[in-house]
VMD Tcl script that builds the backbone (N, CA, C; Angstrom):
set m [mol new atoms 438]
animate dup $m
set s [atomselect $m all]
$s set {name element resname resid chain x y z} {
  {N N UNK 1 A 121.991 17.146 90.897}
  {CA C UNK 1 A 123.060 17.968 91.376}
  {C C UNK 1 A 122.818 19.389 90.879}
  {N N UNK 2 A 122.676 20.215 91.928}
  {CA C UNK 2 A 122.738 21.599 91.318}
  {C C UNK 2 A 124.130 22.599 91.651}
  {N N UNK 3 A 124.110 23.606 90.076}
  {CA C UNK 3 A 125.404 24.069 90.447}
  {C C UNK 3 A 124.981 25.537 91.251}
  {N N UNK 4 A 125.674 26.192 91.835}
  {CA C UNK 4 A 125.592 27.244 92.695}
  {C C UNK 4 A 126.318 28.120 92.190}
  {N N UNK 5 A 126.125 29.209 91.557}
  {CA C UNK 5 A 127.286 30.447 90.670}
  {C C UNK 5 A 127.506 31.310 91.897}
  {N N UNK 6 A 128.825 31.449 91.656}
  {CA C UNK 6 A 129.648 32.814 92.939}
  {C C UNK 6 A 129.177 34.023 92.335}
  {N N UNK 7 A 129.009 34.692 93.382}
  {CA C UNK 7 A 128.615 36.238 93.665}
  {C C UNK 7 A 129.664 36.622 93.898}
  {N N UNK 8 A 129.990 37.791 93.049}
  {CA C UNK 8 A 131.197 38.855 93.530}
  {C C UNK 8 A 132.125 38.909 92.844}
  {N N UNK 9 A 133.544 39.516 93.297}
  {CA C UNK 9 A 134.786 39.509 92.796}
  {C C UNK 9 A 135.798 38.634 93.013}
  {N N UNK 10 A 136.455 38.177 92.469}
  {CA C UNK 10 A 137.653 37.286 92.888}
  {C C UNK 10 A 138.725 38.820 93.023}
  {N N UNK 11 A 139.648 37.738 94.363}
  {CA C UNK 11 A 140.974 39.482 94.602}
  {C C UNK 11 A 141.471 39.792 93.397}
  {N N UNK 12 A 141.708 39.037 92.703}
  {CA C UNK 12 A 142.300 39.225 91.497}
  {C C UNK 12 A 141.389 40.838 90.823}
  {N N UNK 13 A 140.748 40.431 90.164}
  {CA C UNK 13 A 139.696 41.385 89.713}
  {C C UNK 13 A 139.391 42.608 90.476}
  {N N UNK 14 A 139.765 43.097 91.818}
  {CA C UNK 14 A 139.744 43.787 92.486}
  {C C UNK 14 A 140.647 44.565 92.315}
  {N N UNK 15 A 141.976 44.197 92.414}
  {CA C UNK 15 A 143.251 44.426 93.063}
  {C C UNK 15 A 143.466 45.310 90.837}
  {N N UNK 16 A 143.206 44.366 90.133}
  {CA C UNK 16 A 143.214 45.068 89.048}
  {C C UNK 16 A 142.367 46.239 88.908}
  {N N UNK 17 A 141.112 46.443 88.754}
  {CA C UNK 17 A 140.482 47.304 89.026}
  {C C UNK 17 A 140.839 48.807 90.036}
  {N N UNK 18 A 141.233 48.123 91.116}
  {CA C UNK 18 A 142.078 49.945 91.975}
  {C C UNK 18 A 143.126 50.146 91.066}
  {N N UNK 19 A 144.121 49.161 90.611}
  {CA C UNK 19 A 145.511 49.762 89.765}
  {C C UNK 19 A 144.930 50.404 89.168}
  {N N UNK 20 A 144.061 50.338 87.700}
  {CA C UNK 20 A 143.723 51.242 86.960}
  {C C UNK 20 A 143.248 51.946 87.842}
  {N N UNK 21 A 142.578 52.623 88.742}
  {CA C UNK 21 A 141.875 53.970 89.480}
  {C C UNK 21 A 143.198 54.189 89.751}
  {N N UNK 22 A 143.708 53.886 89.795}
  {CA C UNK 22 A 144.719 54.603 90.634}
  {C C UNK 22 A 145.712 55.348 89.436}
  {N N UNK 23 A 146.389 54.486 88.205}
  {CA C UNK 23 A 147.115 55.200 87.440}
  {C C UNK 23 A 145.752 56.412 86.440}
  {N N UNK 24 A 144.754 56.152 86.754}
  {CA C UNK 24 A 144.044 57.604 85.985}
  {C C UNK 24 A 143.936 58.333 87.012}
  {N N UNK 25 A 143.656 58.110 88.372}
  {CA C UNK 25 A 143.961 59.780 89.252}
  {C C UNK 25 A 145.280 60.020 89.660}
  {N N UNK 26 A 146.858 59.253 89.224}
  {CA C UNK 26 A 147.497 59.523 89.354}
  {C C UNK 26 A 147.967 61.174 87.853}
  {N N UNK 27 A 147.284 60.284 86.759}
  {CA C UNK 27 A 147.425 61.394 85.257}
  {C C UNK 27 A 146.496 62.286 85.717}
  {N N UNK 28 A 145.646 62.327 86.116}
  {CA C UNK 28 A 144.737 63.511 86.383}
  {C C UNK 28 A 144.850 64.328 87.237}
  {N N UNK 29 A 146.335 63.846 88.160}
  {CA C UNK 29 A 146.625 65.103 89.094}
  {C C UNK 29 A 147.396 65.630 88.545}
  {N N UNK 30 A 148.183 65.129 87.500}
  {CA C UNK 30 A 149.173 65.879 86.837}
  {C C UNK 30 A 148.761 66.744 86.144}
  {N N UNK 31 A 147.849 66.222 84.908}
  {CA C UNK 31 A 147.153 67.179 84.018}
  {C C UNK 31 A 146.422 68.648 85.143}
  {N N UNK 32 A 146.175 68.028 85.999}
  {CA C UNK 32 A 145.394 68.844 86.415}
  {C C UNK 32 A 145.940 70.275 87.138}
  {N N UNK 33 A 147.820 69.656 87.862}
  {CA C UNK 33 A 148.738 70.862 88.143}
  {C C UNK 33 A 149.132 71.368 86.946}
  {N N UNK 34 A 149.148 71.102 85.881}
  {CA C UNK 34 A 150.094 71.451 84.579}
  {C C UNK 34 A 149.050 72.600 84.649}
  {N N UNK 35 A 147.570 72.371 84.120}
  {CA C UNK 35 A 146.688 73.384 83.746}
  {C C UNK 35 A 146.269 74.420 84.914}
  {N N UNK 36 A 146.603 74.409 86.409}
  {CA C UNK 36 A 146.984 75.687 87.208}
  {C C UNK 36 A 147.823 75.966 87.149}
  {N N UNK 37 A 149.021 75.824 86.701}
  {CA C UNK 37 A 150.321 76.535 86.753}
  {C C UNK 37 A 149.791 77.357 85.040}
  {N N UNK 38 A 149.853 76.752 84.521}
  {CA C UNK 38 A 148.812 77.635 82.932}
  {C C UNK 38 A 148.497 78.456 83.049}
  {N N UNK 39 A 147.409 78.342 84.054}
  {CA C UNK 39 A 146.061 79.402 83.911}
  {C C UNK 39 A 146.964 80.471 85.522}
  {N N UNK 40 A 147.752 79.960 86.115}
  {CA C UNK 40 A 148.330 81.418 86.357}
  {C C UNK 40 A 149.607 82.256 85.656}
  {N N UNK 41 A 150.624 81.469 85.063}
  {CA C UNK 41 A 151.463 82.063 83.877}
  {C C UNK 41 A 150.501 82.861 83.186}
  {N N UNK 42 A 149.091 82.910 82.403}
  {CA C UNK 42 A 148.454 83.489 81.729}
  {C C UNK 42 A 148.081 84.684 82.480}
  {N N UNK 43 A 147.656 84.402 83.778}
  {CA C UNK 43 A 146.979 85.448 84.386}
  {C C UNK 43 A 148.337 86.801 84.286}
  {N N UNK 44 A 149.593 86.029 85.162}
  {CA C UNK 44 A 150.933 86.579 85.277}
  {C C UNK 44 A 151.065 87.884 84.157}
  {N N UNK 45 A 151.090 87.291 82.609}
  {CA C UNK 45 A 151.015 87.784 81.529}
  {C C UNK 45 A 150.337 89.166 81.400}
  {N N UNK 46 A 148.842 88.863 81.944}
  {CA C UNK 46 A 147.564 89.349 81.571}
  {C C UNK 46 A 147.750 90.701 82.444}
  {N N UNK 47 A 148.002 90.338 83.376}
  {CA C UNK 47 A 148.579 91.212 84.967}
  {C C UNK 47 A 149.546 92.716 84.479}
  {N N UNK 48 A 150.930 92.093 84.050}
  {CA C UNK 48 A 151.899 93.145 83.412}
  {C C UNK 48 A 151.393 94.025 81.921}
  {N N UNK 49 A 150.676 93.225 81.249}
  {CA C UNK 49 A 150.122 94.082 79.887}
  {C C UNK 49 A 149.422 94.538 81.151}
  {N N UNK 50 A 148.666 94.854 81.461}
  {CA C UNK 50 A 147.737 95.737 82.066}
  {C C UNK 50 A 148.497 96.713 82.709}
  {N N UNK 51 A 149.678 96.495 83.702}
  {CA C UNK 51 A 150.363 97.127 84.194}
  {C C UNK 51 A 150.955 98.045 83.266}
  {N N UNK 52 A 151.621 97.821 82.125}
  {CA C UNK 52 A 152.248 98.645 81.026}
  {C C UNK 52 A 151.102 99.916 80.553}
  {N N UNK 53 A 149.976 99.587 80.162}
  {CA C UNK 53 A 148.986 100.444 79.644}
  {C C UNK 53 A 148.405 100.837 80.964}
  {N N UNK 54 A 148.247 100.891 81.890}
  {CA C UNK 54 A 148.492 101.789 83.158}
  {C C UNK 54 A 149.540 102.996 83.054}
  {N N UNK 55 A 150.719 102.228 83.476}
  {CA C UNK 55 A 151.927 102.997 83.207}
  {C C UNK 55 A 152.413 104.324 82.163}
  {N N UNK 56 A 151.459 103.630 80.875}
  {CA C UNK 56 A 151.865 104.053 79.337}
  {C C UNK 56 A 150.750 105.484 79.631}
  {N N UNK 57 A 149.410 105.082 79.772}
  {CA C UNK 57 A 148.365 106.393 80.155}
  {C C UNK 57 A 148.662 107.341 80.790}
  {N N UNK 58 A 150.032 106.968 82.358}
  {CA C UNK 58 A 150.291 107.950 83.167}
  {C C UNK 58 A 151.547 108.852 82.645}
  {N N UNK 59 A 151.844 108.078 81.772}
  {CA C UNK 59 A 153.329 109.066 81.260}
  {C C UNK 59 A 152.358 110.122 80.602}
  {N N UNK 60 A 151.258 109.645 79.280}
  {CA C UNK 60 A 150.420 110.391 78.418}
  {C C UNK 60 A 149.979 111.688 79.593}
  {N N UNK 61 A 150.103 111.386 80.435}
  {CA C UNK 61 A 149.035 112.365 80.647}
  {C C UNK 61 A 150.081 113.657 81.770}
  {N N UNK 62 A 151.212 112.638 82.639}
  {CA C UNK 62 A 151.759 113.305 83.082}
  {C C UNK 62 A 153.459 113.735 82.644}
  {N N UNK 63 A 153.638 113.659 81.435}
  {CA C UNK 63 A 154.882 113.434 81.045}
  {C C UNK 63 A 156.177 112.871 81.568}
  {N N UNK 64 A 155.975 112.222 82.492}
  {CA C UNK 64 A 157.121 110.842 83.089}
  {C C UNK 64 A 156.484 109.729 83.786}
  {N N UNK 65 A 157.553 108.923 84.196}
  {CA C UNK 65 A 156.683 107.540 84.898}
  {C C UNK 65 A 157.453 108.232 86.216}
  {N N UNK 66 A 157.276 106.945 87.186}
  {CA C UNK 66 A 157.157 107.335 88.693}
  {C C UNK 66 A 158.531 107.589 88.830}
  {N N UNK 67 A 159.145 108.574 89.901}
  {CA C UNK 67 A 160.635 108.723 90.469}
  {C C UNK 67 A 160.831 107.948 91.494}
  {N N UNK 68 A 159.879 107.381 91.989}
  {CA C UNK 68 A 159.743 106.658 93.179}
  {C C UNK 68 A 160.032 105.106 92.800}
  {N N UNK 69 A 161.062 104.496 93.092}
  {CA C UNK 69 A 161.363 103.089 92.734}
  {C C UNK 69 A 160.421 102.048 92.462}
  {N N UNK 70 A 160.106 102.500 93.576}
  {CA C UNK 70 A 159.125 100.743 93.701}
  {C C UNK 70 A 157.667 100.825 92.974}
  {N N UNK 71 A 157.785 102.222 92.273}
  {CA C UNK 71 A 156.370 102.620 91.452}
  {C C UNK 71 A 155.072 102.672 92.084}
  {N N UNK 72 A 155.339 103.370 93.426}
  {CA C UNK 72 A 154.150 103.591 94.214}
  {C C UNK 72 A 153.158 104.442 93.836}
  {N N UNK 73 A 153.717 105.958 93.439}
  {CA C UNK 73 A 153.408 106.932 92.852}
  {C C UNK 73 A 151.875 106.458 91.964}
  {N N UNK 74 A 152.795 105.871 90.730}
  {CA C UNK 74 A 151.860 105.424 89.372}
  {C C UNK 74 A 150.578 104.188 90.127}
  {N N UNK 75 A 151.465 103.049 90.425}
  {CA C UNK 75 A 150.299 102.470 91.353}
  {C C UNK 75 A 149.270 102.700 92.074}
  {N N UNK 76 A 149.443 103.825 92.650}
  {CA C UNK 76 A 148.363 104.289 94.001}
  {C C UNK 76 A 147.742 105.300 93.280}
  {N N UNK 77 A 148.081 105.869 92.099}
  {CA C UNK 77 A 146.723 106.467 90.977}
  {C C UNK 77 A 145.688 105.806 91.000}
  {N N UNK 78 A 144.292 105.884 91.716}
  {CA C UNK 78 A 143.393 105.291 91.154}
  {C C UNK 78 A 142.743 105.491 89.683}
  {N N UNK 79 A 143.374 106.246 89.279}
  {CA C UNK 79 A 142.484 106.324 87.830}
  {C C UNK 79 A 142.631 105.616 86.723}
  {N N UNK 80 A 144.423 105.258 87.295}
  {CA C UNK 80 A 144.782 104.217 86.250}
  {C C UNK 80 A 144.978 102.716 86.817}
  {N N UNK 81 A 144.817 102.827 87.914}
  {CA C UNK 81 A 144.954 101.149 89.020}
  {C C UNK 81 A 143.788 101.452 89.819}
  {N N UNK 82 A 142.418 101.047 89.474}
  {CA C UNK 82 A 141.276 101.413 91.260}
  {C C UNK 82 A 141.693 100.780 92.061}
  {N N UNK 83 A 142.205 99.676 91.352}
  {CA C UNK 83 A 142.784 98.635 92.953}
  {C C UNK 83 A 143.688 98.800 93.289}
  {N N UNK 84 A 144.926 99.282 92.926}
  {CA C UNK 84 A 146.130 99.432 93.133}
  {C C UNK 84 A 147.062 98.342 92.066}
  {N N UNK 85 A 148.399 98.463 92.137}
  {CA C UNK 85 A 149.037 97.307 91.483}
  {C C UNK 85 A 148.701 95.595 91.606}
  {N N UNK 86 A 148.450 95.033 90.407}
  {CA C UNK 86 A 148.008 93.403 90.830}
  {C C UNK 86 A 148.874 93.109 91.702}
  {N N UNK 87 A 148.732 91.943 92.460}
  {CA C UNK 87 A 150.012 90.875 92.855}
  {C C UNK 87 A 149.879 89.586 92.224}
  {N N UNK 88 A 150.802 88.782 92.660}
  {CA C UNK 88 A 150.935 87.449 91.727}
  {C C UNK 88 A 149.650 86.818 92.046}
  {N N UNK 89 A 149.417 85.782 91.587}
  {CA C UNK 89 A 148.228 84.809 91.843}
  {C C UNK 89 A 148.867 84.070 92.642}
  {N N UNK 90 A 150.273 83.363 93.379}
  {CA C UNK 90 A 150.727 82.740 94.434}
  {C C UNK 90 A 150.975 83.365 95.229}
  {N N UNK 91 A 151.877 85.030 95.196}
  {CA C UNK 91 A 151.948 85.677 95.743}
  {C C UNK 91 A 153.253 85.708 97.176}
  {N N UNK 92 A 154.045 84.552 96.710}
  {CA C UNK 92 A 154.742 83.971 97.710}
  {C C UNK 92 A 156.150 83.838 96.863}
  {N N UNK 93 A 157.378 83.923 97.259}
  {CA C UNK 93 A 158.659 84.000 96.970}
  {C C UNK 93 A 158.567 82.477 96.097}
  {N N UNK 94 A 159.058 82.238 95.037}
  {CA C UNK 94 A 160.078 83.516 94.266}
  {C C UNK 94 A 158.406 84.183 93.063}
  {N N UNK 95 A 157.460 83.803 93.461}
  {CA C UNK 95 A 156.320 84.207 92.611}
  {C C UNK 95 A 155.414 85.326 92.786}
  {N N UNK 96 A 156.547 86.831 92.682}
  {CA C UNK 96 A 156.072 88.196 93.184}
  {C C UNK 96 A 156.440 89.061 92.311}
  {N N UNK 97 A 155.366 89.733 92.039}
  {CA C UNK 97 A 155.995 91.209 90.611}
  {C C UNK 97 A 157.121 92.011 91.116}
  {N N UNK 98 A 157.734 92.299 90.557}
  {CA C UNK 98 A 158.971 92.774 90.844}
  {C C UNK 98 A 158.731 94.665 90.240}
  {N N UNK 99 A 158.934 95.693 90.671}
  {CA C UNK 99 A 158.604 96.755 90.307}
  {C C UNK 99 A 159.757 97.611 89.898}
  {N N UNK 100 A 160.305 97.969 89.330}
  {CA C UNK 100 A 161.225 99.099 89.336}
  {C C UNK 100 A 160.880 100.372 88.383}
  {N N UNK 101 A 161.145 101.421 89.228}
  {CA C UNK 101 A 160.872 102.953 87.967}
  {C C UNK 101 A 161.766 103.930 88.021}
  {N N UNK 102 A 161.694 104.827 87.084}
  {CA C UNK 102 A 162.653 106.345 87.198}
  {C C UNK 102 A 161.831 107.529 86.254}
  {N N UNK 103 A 161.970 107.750 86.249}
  {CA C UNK 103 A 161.099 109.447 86.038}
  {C C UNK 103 A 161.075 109.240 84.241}
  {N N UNK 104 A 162.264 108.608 83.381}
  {CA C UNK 104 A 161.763 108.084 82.012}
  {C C UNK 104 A 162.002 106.521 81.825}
  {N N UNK 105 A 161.920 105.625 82.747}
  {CA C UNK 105 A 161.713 104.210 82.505}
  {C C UNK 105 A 161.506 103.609 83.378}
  {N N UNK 106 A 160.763 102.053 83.097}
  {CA C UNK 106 A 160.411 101.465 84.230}
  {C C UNK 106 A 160.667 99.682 83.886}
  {N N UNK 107 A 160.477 99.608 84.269}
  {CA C UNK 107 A 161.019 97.122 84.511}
  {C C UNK 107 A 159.282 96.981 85.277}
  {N N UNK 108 A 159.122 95.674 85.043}
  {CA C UNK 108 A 158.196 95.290 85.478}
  {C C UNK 108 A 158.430 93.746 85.245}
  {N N UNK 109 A 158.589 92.770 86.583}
  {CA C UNK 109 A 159.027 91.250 85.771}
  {C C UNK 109 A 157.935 90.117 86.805}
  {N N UNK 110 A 157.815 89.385 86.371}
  {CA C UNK 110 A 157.155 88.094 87.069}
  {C C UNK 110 A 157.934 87.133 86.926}
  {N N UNK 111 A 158.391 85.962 87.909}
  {CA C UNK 111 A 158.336 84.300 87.276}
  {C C UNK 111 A 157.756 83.796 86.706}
  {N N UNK 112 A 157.860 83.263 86.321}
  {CA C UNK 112 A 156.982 81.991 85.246}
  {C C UNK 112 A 157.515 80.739 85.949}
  {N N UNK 113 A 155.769 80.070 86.294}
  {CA C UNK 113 A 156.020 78.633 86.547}
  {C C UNK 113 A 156.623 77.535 85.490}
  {N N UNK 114 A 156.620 78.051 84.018}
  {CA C UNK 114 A 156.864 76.978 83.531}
  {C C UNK 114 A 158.079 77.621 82.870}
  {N N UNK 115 A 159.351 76.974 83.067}
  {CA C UNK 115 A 160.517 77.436 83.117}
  {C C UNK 115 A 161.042 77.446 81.599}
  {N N UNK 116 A 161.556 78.398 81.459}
  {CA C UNK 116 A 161.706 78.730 79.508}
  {C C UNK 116 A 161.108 78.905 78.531}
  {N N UNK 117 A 159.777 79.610 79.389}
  {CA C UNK 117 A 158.882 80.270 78.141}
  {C C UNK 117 A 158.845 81.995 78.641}
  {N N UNK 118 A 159.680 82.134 79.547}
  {CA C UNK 118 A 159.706 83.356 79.878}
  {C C UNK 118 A 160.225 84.664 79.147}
  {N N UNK 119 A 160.831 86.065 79.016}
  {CA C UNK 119 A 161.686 86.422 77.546}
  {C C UNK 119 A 163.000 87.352 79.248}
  {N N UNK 120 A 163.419 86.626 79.930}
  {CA C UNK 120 A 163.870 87.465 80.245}
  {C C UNK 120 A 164.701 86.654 81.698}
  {N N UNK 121 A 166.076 86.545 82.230}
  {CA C UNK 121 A 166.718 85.615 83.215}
  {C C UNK 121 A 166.514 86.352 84.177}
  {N N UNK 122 A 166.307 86.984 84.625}
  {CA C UNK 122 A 166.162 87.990 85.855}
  {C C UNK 122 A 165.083 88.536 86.289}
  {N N UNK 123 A 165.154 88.783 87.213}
  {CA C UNK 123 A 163.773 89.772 87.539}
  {C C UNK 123 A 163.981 91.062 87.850}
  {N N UNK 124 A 163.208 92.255 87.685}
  {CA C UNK 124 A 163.537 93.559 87.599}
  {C C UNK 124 A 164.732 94.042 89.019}
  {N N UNK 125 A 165.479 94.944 88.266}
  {CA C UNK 125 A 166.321 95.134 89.135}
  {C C UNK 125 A 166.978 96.441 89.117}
  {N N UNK 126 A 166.583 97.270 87.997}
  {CA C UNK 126 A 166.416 98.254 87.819}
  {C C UNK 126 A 165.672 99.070 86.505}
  {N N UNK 127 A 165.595 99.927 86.646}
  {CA C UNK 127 A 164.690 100.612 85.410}
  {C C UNK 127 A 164.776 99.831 83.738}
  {N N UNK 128 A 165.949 99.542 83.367}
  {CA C UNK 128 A 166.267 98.563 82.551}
  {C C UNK 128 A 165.535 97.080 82.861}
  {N N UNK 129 A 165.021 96.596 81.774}
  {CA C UNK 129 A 165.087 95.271 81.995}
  {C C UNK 129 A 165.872 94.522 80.999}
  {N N UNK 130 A 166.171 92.866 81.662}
  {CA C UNK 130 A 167.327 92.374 80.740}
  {C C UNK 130 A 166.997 91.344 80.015}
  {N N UNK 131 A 166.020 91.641 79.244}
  {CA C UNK 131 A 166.082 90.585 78.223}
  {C C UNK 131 A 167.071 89.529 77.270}
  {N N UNK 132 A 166.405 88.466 77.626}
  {CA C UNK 132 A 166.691 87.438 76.111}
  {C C UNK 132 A 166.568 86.796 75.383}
  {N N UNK 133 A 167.392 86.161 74.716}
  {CA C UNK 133 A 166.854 85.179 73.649}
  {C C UNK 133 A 167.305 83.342 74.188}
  {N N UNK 134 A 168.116 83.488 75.489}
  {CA C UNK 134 A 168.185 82.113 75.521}
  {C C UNK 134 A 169.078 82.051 76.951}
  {N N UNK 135 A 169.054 80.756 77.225}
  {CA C UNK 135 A 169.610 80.587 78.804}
  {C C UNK 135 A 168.236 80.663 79.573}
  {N N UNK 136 A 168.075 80.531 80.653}
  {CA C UNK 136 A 167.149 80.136 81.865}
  {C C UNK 136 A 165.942 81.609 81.702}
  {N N UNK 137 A 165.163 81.498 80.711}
  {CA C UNK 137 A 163.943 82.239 80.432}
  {C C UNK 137 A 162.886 82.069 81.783}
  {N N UNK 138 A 163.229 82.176 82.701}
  {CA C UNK 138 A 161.877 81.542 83.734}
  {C C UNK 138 A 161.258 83.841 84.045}
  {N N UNK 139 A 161.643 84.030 83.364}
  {CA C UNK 139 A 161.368 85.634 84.505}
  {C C UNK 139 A 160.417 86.084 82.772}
  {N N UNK 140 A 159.000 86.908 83.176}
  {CA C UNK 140 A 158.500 87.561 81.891}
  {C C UNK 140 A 158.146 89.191 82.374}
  {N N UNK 141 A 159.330 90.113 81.686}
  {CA C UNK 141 A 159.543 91.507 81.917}
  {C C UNK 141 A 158.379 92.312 80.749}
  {N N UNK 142 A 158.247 93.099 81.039}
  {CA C UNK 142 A 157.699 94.631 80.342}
  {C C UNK 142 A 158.666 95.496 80.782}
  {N N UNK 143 A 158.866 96.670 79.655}
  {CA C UNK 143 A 159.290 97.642 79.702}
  {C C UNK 143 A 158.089 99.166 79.523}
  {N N UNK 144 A 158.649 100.287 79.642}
  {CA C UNK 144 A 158.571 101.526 79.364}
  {C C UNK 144 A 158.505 101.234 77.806}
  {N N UNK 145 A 157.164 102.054 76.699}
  {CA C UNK 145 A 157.051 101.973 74.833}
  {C C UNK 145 A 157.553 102.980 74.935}
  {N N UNK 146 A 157.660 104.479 75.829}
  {CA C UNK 146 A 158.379 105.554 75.358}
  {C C UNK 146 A 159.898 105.782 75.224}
}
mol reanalyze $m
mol bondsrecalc $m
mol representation Tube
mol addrep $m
């Protein structure tokens, strides 16, 4: 009598095998939105400091910031923007720089995707910005150092 060994999988062994594929590319899409929403909050960040020391050079040199609201003026300097003002990395409502200026101050705010690490509930709305220390942080402002 000879015995004959099975080739293959039983369903069993199958059906286990996709579950696990499936709950690690289910974590790996997550991990994987967490760390683009990251790496554009950072950019967001990276964007407005730049914008400020733009801003900060054009007062230095011309003794005010822009009179023009929406900070076209300072923006469309190539010497201190070649490209002009960043835009968001989504670039799509509610994830758009927000601009405001006056001849001695200026707001500058973004959203933040990740809600309450932001320093600020609002987004620019006038030369002031409104910072805080607590309640719905999703907005991250710069101001005018002068």
């Amino acid at each position: 009598m000879t015995i004959r060994s099975k080739k293959g999988f039983s369903l069993i062994e199958l059906l286990v095998v996709i579950s696990i594929m499936a709950i690690l590319m289910a974590l790996g899409a997550v991990t994987f939105s967490t760390a683009q929403q990251k790496g554009r909050d950072a950019k967001r960040r990276a964007d407005i400091s730049a914008v400020q020391k733009g801003f900060e050079q054009y007062f230095a040199e011309n003794a005010t910031y822009d009179s023009n609201t929406s900070c076209t003026t300072m923006g469309g300097d190539t010497a201190f923007f070649p490209a002009g003002l960043p835009r968001d990395p989504r670039n799509s409502s509610p994830y758009t720089y927000s601009y405001r200026c006056g001849s001695t101050a200026y707001c500058v705010c973004s959203r933040i995707e990740a809600d309450g690490t932001g320093n600020s509930t609002a987004a620019a709305s006038s030369t002031t910005c409104s910072f805080a220390t607590s309640g719905s942080l999703n907005y991250f402002c710069i101001s005018n150092l002068q």
